[in-house]
C-alpha positions as CSV (number, residue, x, y, z in Angstrom):
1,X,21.1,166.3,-22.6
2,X,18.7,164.8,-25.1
3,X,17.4,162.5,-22.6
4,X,16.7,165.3,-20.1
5,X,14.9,167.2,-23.2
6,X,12.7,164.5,-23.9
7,X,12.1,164.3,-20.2
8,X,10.9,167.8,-19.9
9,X,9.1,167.6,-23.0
10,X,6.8,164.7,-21.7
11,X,6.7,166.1,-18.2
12,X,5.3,169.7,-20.2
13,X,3.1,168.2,-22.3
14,X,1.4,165.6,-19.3
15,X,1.1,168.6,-17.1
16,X,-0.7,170.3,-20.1
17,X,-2.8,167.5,-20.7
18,X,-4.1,167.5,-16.5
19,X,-4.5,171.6,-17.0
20,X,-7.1,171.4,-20.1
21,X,-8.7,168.9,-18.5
22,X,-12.1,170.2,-16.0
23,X,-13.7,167.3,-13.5
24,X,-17.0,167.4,-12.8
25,X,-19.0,165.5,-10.7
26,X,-22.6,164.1,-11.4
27,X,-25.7,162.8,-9.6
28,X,-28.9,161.6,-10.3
29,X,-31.1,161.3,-7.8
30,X,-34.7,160.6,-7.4
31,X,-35.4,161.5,-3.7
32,X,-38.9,160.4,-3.4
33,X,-41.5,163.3,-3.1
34,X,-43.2,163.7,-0.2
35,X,-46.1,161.1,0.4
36,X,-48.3,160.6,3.4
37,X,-48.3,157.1,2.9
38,X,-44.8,156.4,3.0
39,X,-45.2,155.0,6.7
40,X,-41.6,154.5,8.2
41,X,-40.2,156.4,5.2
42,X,-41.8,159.6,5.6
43,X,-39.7,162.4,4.3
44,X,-39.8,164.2,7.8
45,X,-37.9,161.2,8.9
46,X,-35.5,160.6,6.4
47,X,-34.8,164.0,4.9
48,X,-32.1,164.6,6.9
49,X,-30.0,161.3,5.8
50,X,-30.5,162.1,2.4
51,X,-29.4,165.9,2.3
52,X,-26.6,164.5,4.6
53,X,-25.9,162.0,1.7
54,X,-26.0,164.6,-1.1
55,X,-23.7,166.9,1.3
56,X,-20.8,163.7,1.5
57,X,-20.1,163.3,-2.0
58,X,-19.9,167.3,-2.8
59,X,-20.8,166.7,-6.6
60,X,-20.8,169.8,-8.4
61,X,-24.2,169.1,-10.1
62,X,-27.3,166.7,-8.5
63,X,-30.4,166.0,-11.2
64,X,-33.0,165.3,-8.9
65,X,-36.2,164.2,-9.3
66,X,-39.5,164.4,-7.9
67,X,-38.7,167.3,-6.0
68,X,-41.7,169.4,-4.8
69,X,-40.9,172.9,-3.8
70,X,-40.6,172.8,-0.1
71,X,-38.5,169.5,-0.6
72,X,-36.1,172.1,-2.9
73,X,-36.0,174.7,-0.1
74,X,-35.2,172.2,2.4
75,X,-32.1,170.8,0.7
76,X,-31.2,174.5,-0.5
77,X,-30.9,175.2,3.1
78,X,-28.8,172.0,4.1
79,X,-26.2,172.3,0.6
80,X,-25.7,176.2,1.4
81,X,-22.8,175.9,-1.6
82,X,-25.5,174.8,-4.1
83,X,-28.1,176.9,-6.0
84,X,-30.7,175.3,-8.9
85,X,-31.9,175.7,-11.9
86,X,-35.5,174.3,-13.0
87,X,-39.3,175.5,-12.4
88,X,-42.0,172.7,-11.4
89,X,-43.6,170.7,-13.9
90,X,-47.4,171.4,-12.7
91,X,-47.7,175.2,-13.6
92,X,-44.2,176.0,-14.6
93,X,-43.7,177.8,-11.4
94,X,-44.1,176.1,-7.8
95,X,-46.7,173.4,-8.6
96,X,-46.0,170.0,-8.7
97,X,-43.0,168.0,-9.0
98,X,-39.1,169.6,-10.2
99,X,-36.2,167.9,-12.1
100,X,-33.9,170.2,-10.4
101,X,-30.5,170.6,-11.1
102,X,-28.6,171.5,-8.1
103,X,-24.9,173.3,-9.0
104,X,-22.6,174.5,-7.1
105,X,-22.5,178.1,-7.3
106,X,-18.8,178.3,-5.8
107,X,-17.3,176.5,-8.8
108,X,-20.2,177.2,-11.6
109,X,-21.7,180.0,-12.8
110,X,-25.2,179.5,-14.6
111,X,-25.7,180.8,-17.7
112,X,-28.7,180.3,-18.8
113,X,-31.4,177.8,-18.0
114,X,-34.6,176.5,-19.3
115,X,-37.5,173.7,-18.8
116,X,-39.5,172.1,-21.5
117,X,-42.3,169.2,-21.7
118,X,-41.7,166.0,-22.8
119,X,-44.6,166.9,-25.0
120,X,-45.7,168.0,-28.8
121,X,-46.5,171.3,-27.4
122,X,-42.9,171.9,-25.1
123,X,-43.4,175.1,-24.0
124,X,-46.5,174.9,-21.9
125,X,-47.2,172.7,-19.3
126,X,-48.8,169.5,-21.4
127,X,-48.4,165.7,-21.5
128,X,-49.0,163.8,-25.4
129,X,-48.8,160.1,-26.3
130,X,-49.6,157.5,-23.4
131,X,-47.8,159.3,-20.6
132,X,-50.0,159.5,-17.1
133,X,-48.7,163.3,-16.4
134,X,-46.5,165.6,-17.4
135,X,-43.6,165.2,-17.9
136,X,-40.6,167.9,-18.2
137,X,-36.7,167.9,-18.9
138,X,-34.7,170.8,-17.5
139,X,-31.2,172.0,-19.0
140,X,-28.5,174.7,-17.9
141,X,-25.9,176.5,-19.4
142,X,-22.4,176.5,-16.9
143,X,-19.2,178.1,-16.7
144,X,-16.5,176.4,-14.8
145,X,-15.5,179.9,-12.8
146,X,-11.4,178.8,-12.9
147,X,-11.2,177.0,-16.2
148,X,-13.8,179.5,-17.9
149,X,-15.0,175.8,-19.6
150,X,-18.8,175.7,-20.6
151,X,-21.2,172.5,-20.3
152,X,-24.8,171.9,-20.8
153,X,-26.5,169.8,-18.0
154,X,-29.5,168.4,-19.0
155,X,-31.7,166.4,-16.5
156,X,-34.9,164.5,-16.4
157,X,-37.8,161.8,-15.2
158,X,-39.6,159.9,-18.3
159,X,-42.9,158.5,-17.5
160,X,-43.7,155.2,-15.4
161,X,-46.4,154.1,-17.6
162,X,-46.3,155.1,-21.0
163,X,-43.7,153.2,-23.4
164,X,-44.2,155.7,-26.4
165,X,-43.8,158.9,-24.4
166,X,-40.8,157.3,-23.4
167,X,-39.2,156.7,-26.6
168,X,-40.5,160.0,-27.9
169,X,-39.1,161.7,-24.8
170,X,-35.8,160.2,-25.7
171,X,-35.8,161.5,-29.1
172,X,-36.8,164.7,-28.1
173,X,-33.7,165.2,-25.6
174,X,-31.7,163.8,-28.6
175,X,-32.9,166.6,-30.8
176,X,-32.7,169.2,-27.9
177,X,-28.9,167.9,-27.4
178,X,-28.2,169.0,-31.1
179,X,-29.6,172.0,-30.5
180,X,-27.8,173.6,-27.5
181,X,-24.8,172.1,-29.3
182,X,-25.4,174.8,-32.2
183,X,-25.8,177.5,-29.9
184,X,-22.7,176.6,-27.9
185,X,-20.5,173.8,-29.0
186,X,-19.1,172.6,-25.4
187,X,-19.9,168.9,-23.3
188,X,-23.2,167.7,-22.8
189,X,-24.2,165.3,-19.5
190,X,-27.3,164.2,-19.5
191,X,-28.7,162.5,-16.7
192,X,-32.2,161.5,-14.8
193,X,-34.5,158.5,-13.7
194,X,-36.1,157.0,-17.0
195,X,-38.2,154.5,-16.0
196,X,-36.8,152.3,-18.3
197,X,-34.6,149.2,-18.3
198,X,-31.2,148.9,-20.6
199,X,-32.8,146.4,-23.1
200,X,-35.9,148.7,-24.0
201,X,-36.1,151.1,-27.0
202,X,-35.9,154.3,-25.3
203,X,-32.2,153.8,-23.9
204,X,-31.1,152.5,-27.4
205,X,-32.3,155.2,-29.2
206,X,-30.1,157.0,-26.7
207,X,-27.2,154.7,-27.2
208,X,-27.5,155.3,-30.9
209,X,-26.5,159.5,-29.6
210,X,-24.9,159.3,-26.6
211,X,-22.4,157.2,-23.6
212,X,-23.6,155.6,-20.8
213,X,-21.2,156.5,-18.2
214,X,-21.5,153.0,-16.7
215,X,-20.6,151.6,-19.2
216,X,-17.4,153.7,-20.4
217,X,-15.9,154.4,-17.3
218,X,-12.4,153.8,-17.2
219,X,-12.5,152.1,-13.7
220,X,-14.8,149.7,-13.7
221,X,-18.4,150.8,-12.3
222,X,-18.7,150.3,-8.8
223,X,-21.9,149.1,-6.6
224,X,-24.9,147.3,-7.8
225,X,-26.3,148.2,-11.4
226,X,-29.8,148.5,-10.6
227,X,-31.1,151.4,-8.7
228,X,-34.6,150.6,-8.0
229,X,-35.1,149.8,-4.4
230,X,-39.0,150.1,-4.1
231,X,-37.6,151.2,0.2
232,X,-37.2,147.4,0.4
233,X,-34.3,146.5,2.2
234,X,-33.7,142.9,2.5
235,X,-34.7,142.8,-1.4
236,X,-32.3,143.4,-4.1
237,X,-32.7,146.9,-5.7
238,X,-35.2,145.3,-9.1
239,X,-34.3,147.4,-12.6
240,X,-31.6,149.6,-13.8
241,X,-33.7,152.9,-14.3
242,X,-31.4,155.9,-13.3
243,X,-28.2,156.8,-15.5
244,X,-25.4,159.2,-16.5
245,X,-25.1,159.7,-20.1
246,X,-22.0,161.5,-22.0
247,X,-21.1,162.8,-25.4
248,X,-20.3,160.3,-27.9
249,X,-16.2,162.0,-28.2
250,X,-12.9,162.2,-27.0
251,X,-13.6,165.5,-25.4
252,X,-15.5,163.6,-22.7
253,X,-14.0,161.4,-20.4
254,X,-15.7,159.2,-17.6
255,X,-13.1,158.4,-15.0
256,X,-15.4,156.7,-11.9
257,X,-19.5,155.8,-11.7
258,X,-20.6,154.6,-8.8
259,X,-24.4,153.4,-7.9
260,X,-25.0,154.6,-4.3
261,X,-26.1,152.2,-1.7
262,X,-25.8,153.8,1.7
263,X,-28.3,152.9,4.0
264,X,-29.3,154.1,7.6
265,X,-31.2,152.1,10.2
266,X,-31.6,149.0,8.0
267,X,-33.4,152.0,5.7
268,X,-32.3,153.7,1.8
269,X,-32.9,157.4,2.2
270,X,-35.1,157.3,-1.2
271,X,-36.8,154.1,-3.2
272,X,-34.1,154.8,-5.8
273,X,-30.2,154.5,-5.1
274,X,-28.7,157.6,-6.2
275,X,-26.0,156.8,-9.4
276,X,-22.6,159.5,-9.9
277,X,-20.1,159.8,-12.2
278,X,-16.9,161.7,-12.3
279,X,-16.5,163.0,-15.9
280,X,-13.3,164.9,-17.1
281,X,-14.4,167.6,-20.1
282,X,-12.0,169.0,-21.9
């Protein structure tokens, strides 16, 4: 009898343990936006293997990057369960390039939403320090519809040329982190392409705050760790530039990441590989 009590007891309390827990799955992806000089990589000719890609793995959120607005339409209209979150960094509206956060809006329910510039002046569409444009950083508020759990999802692209809008950019999603964690206290994923490489000061600062989910995962990551393919496919992919970053505590928990390197026709449907992570919140 005691052995069956302590039985039940562990077999109640493990089954507790898998019903607190919400799984969530995460992509970053920068899809390429659409350039006339892309030759054999036209986005006419390889949109449909990368909306077919995104459509496979079924994440629950996608933070995309250097999505113009008919590029958002198009993979609106080929992820039917997914809606977005984000405005365009040109104008704040339509203009120019998103960091979109595609959800889906079977199993999430956004909350509330908002885009700022990487910038001293965040509200406005602006670019400071040595950056070459502007630069935004989009974040949403979601409910898990049958856990009721809430988590911010904050997504991004940093700036291929200028080192200090980098790091200040980084800082400035640190200090946007603590923020959205004082109006709601719940998990934080933060995600995007940062043109920047593992040893440089902008994903230190970042360590200092937050997890990469390569590194943490409790399988060990799988596929190659850098993500920059330049559309060169007999090359290895040159600099580790997209990641997956978690809350520094045990409420957190990255159970898979995975760096994405599907091909088609000897061809990568973007000139980065995609990078996910499953991530259990509690």
């Amino acid at each position: 009898m005691i052995k069956f009590s302590w039985l039940l007891f562990f077999l109640l309390f493990s089954t507790s343990e898998i019903f607190c827990q919400t799984e969530l799955k995460v992509m970053s992806y920068n899809i390429r936006y659409d350039a006339p000089n892309d030759g054999e990589n036209l986005w006419e000719t390889r949109k449909e293997k990368l909306s077919a890609l995104m459509a496979y793995y079924n994440v629950d959120f996608i933070g995309t990057q250097e999505v113009q607005h008919h590029q958002l339409e198009y993979l609106l209209e080929k992820l039917p369960t997914h809606s977005y979150a984000g405005v365009a960094r040109t104008d704040g509206k339509k203009e120019g390039e998103y960091s979109a956060i595609l959800y889906n809006k079977e199993k999430y329910k956004l909350i509330e939403q908002s885009t700022f510039w990487l910038s001293l002046t965040p509200t406005v569409p602006s670019k400071n320090w040595d950056a070459a444009i502007e630069r935004i950083c989009t974040y949403g508020l979601f409910q898990h519809v049958a856990s009721k759990k809430f988590v911010w999802i904050l997504n991004t692209h940093f700036d291929h040329i200028g080192k200090e809008s980098r790091f200040r950019a980084a800082g400035m999603i640190v200090e946007k982190i603590k923020e959205l964690k004082k109006k709601r206290d719940c998990p934080v994923v933060f995600m995007g392409d940062l043109n920047a490489t593992p040893e440089e000061n902008t994903i230190e600062l970042l360590n200092q705050h937050l997890r990469d989910a390569r590194h943490v995962s409790k399988l060990p990551a799988y596929g190659p760790e850098n993500t920059w393919n330049a559309f060169e496919f007999t090359k290895k992919p040159d600099g580790r530039i997209d990641y997956v970053f978690v809350e520094d505590n045990d409420r957190t928990r990255v159970s898979r990441f995975i760096t994405i390197d599907d091909f088609y026709d000897f061809k990568y449907p973007s000139d980065h590989l995609p990078v996910m992570a499953h991530i259990q919140i509690k």
